[in-house]
C-alpha positions in Angstrom: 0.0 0.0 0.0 1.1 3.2 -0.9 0.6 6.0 2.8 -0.5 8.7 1.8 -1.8 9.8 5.5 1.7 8.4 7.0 1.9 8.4 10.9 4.2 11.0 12.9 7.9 10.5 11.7 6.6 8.5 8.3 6.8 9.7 4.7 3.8 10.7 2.3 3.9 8.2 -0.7 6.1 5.2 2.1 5.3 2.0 0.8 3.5 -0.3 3.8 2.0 -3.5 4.5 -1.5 -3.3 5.9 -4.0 -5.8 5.2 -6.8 -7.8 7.4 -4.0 -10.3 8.0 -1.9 -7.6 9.1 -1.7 -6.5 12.8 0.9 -3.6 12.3 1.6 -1.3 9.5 5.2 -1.5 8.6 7.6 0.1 6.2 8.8 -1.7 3.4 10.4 1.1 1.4 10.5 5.3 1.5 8.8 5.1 -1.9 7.3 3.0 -5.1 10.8 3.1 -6.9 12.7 2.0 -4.0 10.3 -0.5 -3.5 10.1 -1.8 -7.3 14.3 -1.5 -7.1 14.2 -4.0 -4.2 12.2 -6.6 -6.0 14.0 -6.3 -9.0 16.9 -7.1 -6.8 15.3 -9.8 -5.0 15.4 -13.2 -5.5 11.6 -13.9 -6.2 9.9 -17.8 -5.4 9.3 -18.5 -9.0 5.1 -18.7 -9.7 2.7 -21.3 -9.7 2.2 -22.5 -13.7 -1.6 -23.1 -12.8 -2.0 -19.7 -12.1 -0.1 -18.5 -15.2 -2.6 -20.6 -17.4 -5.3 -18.4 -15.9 -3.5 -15.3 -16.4 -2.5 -14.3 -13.1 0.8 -14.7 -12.1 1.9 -13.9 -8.0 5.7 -13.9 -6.8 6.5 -13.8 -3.5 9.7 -12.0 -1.9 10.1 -13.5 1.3 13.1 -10.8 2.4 10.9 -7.7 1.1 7.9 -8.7 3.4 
């Protein structure tokens, strides 16, 4: 999610978890390019084929989460 109401010391446009899984919020990166420059960088699980044949395709990067 991109924050564009950050908390007191965070960033306007901080990229941050938050989800109904999630019990914190937490920073992943100061900002969309830095984010998309770490998974670039990352080594990514490769995706499921089954889910290719439907046309949607999901990589995970344990490290960035």
């Amino acid at each position: 999610m991109v924050d564009r109401d950050p908390a007191p010391g965070g960033t306007v446009g901080q990229v941050i978890v938050a989800g109904p899984d999630e019990d914190e919020r937490r920073v992943l990166a100061p900002g969309v390019g830095a984010h998309l420059d770490a998974l670039l960088a990352a080594e990514l699980d490769p995706s499921d084929p089954d889910a290719l044949a439907d046309g949607v395709a999901w990589w995970d990067a344990p490290g960035l989460r």
